[in-house]
C-alpha positions as CSV (number, residue, x, y, z in Angstrom):
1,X,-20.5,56.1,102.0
2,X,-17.1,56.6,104.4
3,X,-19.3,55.4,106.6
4,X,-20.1,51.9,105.0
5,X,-16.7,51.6,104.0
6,X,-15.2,51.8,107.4
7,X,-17.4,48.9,108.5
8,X,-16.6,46.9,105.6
9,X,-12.9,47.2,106.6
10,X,-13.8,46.0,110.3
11,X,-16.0,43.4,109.2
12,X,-12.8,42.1,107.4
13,X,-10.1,42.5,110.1
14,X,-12.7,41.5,113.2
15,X,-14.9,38.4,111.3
16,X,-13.9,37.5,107.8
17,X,-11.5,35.0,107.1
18,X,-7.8,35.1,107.6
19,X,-6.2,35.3,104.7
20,X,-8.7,37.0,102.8
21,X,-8.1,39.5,105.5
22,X,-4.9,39.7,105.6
23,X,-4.6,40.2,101.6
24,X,-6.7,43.2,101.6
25,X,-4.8,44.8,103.9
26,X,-1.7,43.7,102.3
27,X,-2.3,44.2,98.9
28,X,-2.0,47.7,98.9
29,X,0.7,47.8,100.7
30,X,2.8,45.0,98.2
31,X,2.0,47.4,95.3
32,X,3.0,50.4,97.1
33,X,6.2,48.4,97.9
34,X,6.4,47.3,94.1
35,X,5.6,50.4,92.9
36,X,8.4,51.9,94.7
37,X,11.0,49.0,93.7
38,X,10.0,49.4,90.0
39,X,11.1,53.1,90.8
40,X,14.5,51.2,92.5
41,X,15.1,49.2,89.5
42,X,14.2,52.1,87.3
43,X,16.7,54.4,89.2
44,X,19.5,51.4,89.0
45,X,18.9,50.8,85.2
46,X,19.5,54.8,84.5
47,X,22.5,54.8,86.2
48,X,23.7,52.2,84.6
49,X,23.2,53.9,81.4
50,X,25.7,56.1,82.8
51,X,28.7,53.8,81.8
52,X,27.2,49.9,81.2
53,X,30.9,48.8,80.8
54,X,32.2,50.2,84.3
55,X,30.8,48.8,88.0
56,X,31.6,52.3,89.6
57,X,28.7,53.7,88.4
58,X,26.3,51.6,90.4
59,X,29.1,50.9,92.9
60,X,29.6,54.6,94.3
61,X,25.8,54.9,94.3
62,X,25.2,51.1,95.9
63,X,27.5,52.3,98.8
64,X,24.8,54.8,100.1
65,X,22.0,52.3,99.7
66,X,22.0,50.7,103.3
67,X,22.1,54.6,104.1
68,X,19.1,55.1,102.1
69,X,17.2,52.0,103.2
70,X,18.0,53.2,107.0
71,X,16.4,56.1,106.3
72,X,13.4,54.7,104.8
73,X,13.8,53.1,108.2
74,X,13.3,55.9,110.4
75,X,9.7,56.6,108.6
76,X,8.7,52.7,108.4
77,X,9.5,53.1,112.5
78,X,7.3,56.0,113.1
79,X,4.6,54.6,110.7
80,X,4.3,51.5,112.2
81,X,4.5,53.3,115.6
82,X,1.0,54.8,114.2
83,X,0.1,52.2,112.5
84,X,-0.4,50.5,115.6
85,X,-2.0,52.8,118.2
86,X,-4.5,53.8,115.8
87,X,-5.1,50.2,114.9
88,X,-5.5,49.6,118.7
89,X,-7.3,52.7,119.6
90,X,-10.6,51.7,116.7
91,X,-10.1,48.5,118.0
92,X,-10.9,50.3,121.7
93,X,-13.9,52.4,120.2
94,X,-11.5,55.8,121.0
95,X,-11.8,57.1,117.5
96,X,-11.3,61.3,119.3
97,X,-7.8,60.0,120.7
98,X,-6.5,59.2,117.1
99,X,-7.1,62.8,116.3
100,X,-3.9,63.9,117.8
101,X,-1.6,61.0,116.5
102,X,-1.1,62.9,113.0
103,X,0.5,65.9,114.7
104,X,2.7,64.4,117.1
105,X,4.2,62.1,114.1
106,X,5.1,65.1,112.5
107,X,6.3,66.9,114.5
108,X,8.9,63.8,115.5
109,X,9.5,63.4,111.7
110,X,10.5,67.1,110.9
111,X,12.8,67.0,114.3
112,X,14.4,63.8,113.0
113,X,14.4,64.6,109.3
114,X,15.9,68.3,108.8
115,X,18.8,67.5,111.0
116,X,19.7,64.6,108.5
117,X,19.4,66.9,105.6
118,X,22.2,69.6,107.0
119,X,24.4,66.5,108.0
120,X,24.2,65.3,104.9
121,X,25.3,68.4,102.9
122,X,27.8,69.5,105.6
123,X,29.5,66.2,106.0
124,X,29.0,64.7,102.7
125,X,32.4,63.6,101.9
126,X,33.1,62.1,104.9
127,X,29.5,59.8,104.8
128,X,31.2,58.6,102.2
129,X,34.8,57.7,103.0
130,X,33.1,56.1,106.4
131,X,31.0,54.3,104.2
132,X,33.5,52.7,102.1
133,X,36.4,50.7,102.2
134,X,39.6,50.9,100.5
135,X,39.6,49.5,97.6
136,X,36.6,51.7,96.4
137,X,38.1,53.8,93.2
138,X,37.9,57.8,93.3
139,X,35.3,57.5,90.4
140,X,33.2,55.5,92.8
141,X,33.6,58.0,95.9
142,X,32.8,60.7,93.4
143,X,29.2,58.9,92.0
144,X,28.3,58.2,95.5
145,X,28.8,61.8,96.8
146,X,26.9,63.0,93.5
147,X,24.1,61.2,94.4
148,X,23.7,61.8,98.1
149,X,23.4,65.3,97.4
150,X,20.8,64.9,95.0
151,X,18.7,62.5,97.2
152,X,19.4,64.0,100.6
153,X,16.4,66.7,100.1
154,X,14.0,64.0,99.2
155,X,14.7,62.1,102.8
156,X,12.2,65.0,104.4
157,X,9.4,64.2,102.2
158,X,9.8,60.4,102.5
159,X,9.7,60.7,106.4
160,X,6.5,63.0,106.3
161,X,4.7,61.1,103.5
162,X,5.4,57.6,105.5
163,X,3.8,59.7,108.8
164,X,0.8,60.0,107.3
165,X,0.6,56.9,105.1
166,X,0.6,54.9,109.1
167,X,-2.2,56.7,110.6
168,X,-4.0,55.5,106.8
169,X,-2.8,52.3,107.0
170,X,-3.7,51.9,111.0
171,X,-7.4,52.5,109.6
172,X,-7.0,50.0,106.7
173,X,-6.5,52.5,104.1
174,X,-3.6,51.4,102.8
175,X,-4.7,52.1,99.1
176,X,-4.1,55.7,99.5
177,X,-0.1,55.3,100.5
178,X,-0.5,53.0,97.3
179,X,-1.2,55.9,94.7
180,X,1.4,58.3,96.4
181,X,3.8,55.6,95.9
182,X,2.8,55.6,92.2
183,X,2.7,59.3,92.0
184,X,6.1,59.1,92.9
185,X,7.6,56.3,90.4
186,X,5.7,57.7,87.4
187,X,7.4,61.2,88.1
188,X,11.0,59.7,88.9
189,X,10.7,57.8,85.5
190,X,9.8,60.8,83.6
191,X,12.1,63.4,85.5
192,X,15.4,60.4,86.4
193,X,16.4,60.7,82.1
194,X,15.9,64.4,82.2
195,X,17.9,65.2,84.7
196,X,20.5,62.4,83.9
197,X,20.8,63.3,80.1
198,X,19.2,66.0,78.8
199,X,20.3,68.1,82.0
200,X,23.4,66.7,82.3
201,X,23.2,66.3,85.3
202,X,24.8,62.6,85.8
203,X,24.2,60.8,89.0
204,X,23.0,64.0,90.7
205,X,20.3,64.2,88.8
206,X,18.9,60.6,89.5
207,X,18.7,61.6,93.2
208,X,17.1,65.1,92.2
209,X,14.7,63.5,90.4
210,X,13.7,60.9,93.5
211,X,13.4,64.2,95.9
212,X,11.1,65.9,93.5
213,X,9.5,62.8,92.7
214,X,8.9,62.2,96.8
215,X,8.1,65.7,97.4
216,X,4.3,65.0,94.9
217,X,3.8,61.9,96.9
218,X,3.9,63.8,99.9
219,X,1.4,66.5,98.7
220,X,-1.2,63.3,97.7
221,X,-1.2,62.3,101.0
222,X,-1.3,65.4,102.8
223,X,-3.8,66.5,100.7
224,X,-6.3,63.4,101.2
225,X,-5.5,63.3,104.9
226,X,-6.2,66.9,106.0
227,X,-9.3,67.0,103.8
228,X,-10.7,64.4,106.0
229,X,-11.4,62.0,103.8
230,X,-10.5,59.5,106.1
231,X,-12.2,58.7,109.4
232,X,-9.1,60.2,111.1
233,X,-8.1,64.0,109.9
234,X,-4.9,64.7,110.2
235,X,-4.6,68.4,111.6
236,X,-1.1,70.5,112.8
237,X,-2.1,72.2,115.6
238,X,1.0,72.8,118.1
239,X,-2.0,72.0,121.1
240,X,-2.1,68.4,119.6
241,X,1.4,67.6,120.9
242,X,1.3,65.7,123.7
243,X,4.3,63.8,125.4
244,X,2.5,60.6,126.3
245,X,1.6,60.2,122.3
246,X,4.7,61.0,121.3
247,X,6.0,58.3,123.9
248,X,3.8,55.5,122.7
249,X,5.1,56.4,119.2
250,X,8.4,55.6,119.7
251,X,8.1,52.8,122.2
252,X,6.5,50.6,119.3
253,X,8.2,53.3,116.4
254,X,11.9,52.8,117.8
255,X,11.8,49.2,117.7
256,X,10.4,49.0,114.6
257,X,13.6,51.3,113.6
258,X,15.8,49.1,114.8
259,X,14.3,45.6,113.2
260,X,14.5,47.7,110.1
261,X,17.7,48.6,110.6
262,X,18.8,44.7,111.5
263,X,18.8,44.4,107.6
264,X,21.0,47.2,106.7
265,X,23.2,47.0,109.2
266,X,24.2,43.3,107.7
267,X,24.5,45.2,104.6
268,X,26.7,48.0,105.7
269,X,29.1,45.9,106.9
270,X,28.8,43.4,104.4
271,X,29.9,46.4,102.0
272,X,32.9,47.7,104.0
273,X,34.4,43.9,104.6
274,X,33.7,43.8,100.0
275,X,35.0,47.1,99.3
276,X,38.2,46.3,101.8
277,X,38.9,42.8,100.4
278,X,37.7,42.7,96.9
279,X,37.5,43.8,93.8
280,X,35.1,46.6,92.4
281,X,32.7,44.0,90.9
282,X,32.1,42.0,93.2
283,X,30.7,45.4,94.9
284,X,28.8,45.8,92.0
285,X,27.3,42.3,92.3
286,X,26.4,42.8,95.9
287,X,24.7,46.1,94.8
288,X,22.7,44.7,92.7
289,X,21.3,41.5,94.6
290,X,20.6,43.6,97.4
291,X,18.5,45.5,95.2
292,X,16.7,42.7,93.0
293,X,16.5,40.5,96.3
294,X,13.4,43.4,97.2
295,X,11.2,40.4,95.3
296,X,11.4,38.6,98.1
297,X,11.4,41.2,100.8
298,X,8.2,43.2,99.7
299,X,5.8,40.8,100.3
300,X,7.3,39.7,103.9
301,X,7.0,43.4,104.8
302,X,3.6,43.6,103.2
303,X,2.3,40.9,105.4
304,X,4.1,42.2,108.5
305,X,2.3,45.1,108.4
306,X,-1.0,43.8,107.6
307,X,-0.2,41.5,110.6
308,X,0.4,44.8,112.7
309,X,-3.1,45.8,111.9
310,X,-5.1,43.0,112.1
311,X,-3.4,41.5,115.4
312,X,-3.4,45.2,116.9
313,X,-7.4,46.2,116.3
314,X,-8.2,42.7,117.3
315,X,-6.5,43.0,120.8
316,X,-8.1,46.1,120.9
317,X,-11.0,44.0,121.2
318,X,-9.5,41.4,123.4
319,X,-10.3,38.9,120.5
320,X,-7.5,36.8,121.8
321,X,-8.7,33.6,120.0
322,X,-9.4,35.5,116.8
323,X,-5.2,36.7,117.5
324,X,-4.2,33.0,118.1
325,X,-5.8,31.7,114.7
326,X,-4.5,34.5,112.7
327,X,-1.1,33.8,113.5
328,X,-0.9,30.0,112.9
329,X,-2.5,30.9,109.3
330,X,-0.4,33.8,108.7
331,X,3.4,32.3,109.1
332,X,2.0,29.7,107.2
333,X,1.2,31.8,104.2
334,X,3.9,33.7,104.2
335,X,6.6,30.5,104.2
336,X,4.6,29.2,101.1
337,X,4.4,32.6,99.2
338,X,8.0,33.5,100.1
339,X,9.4,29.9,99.5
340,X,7.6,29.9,95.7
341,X,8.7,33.4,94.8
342,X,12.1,32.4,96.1
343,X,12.0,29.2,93.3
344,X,10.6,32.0,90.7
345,X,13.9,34.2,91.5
346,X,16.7,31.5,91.3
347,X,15.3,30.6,88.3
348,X,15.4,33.7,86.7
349,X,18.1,35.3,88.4
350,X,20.6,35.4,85.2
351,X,18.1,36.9,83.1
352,X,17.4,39.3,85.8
353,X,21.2,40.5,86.3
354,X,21.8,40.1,82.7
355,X,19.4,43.0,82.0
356,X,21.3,45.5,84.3
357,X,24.7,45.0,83.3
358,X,27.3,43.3,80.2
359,X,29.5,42.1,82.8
360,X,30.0,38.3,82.6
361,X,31.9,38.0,86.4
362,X,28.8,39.7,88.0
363,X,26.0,38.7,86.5
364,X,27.8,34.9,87.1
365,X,28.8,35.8,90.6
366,X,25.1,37.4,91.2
367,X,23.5,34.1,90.5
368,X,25.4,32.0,92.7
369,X,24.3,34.8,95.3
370,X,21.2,34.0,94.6
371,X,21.1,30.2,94.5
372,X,22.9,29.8,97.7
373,X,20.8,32.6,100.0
374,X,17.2,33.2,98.2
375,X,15.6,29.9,100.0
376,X,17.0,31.0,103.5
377,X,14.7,34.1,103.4
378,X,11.6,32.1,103.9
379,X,12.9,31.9,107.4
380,X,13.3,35.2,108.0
381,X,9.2,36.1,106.7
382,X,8.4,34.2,109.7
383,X,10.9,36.0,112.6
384,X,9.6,39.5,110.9
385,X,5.6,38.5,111.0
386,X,6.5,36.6,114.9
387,X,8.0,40.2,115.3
388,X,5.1,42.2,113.7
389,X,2.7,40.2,116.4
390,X,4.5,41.6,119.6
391,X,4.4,44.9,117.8
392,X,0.7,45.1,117.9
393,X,0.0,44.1,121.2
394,X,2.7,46.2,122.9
395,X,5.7,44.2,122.9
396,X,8.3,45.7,120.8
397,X,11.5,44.8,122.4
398,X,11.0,41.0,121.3
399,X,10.7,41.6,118.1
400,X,14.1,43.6,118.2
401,X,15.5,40.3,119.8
402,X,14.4,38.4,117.6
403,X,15.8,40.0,114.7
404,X,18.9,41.5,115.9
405,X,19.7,37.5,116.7
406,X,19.6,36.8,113.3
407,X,22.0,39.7,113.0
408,X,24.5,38.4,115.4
409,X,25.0,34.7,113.9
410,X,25.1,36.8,110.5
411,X,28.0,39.2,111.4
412,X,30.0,36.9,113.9
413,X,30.1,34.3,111.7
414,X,30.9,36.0,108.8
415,X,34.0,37.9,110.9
416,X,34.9,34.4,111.6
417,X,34.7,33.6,108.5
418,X,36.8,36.7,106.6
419,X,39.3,37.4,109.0
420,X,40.2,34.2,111.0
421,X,39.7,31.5,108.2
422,X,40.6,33.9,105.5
423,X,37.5,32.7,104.0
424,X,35.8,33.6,100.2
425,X,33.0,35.6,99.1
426,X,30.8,32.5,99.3
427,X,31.7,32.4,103.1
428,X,30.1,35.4,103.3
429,X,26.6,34.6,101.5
430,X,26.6,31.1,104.0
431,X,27.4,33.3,106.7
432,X,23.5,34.9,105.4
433,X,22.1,31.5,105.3
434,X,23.7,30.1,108.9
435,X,22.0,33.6,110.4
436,X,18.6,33.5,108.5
437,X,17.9,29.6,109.4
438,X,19.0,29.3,113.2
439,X,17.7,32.8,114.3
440,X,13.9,31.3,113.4
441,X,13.6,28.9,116.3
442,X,14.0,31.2,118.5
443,X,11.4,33.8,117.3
444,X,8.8,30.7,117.0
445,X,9.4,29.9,120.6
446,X,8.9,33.4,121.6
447,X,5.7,33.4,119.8
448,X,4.2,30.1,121.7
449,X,5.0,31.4,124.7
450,X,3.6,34.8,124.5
451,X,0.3,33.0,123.4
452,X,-0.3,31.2,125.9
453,X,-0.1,34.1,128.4
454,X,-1.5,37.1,126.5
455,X,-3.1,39.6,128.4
456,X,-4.9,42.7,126.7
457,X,-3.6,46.3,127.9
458,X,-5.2,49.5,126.8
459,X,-2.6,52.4,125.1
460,X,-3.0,56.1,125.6
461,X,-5.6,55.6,128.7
């Protein structure tokens, strides 16, 4: 049965057509992504319950949020890092060379992750005062330092889990990262009130309740992934860790980190220039676009990822034509998809924010966000799938460019913008459009011309 399954994925990624390929393998992953951003939502409308009348609440917690998403960042690196030689290595027919990848990644995940967790309790207060600016209120500071304590436990878990979930999703078993992710939401939703309420726990209990919540998830996938139930076990044996696994890891891992990063950067300092020259809500409306704009987002990651796999087990094959045709098809699809969902989310953006907070100025304020940015993301689906491509055939440091481009216009302009021409708050959401528009070109061109010269290299020879 494994058996017939596993050649039912490769008929898929190898011979079937595009998008139907490219859907299976990003399905899974959109509902693990939307299962986790109803959690997101879910976490956001407790806290709001908190105090709906005051934007400190989600303001102190919204601070740590590019924080959080970084992270996340670390494990999407290392994932995808996994993702992709295991993609490559099936592709290659070297199915006893995988064996080893599950080991190595966590082995790099606990020596990234437990550091983080004694940082965060030892230095808590001052994460937070570098985090904010200074018109953030005390109240704020306080929420914000509540909840990093309570989450900073489940950062461990989300690294391992995430580990795992890319040598599952390298094999097109993405499903399986799918019901963790739902493990997790269903328990944050039942344990985020108890904590919060019955508890009394406040704030610190919604990031309790996400580490316990994380900490299931993790066991699912472990569980599933030692048990061989998959075509690769995953087995902790200190002989597995080798130095030339661990390196291709992180050559196609640390970029991966760093695209990731490229968002939350921009949202970082986005949230120090806010909480330095304006008022509490506008923090608050910031907070919450950044976390409702995740409707667009998900399904451009989704369809990176999927793009990591199919382009990686198909140059494992040196199917360069099969590569060539995928791509034209995929940035195609994911324009169209992102550029409808982005006329779904305008539309309904004041219904949206109107269900998180009674705040007229944000919810007015969050719209206009909304209206002047959402179409400009469409842009930015097709400099992260250009970048997913050099991902998966061993060309990591493009992507980077590419995406850290889009960066540059963003922040320079919007430095420009703030401090030079004394601009508004709508300087700074054109400053988003200018960088998600003009950085595009140059990821296309990148793309052409690494088509027309691809060359197929093997990884771990």
């Amino acid at each position: 049965m494994k058996k017939q399954k596993n050649n039912s994925i490769a008929s898929k990624i190898f011979e079937g057509p595009i998008i139907s390929a490219i859907i299976f393998l990003a399905l899974p992953i959109v509902i693990s992504y939307f299962v986790n951003y109803i959690y997101l939502l879910g976490d956001t409308y407790f806290i709001s319950l908190i105090n709906p009348h005051s934007s400190a609440p989600l303001s102190g917690t919204g601070l740590l949020y590019p924080l959080e998403l970084s992270f996340e960042a670390i494990a999407a690196g290392l994932a995808t890092g996994l993702s992709a030689i295991t993609g490559r290595l099936l592709g290659e027919g070297k199915v006893e060379k995988c064996k080893s990848l599950g080991a190595n990644g966590l082995f790099l995940g606990l020596v990234i992750s437990i550091p983080v967790l004694i940082v965060c309790y030892a230095c808590g207060p001052q994460i937070i005062n570098f985090l904010s600016g200074s018109n953030l209120s005390a109240e704020a500071s306080k929420y914000a330092l509540e909840y990093l304590y309570g989450i900073a436990p489940g950062i461990v878990f989300m690294v391992l889990s995430q580990i795992i979930g890319g040598v599952l999703v390298g094999q097109g078993l993405a499903s399986v990262t799918t019901k963790g992710f739902m493990i997790m939401t269903i328990l944050n939703f039942a344990l985020d009130p108890i904590f919060m309420f019955v508890c009394k726990l406040g704030v610190f209990g919604a990031g309790l309740g996400t580490s316990v919540s994380l900490f299931f998830s993790f066991v699912y996938v472990s569980v599933y992934a030692i048990k061989g139930k998959s075509s690769i076990s995953i087995n902790f044996k200190l002989s597995y860790i080798d130095k030339s696994v661990i390196y291709q890891i992180l050559y196609i891992g640390l970029p991966q980190l760093l695209m990731t990063v490229s968002m939350y950067i921009i949202s970082g300092v986005y949230n120090k220039i806010i909480t330095t020259n304006y008022s509490l809500d506008y923090m608050n409306s910031w907070t919450l676009v950044g976390r409702i704009d995740q409707i667009l987002i998900i399904p451009v990651i989704a369809i990176s990822s999927a793009t990591v796999v199919l382009i990686s087990q198909n140059f494992g094959r040196k199917n360069l034509d099969r590569i060539k045709h995928a791509m034209k098809i995929n940035l195609k699809f994911v324009f169209s998809l992102c550029f409808v969902l982005a006329i779904i989310y305008m539309i309904m953006s004041r219904w949206i924010f109107h269900f998180f907070t009674d705040i007229e100025s944000v919810i007015s304020l969050s719209s206009q966000q909304v209206l002047i940015t959402a179409i400009s993301t469409c842009f930015v689906a097709i400099s992260w799938v250009i970048s997913a491509f050099f991902q998966a055939t061993g060309k990591p440091i493009w992507g980077v460019l590419i995406l850290y481009l889009r960066v540059a216009i963003i922040l320079i302009s919007a430095l420009v913008s703030q401090y030079i021409f004394n601009g508004s708050i709508y300087g700074l959401f054109i400053c988003i459009v200018i960088g998600n528009i003009f950085s595009a070109p140059f990821a296309f061109v990148s793309l052409k011309k690494e088509l027309k010269k691809l060359k197929f290299k093997s990884v771990l020879k």
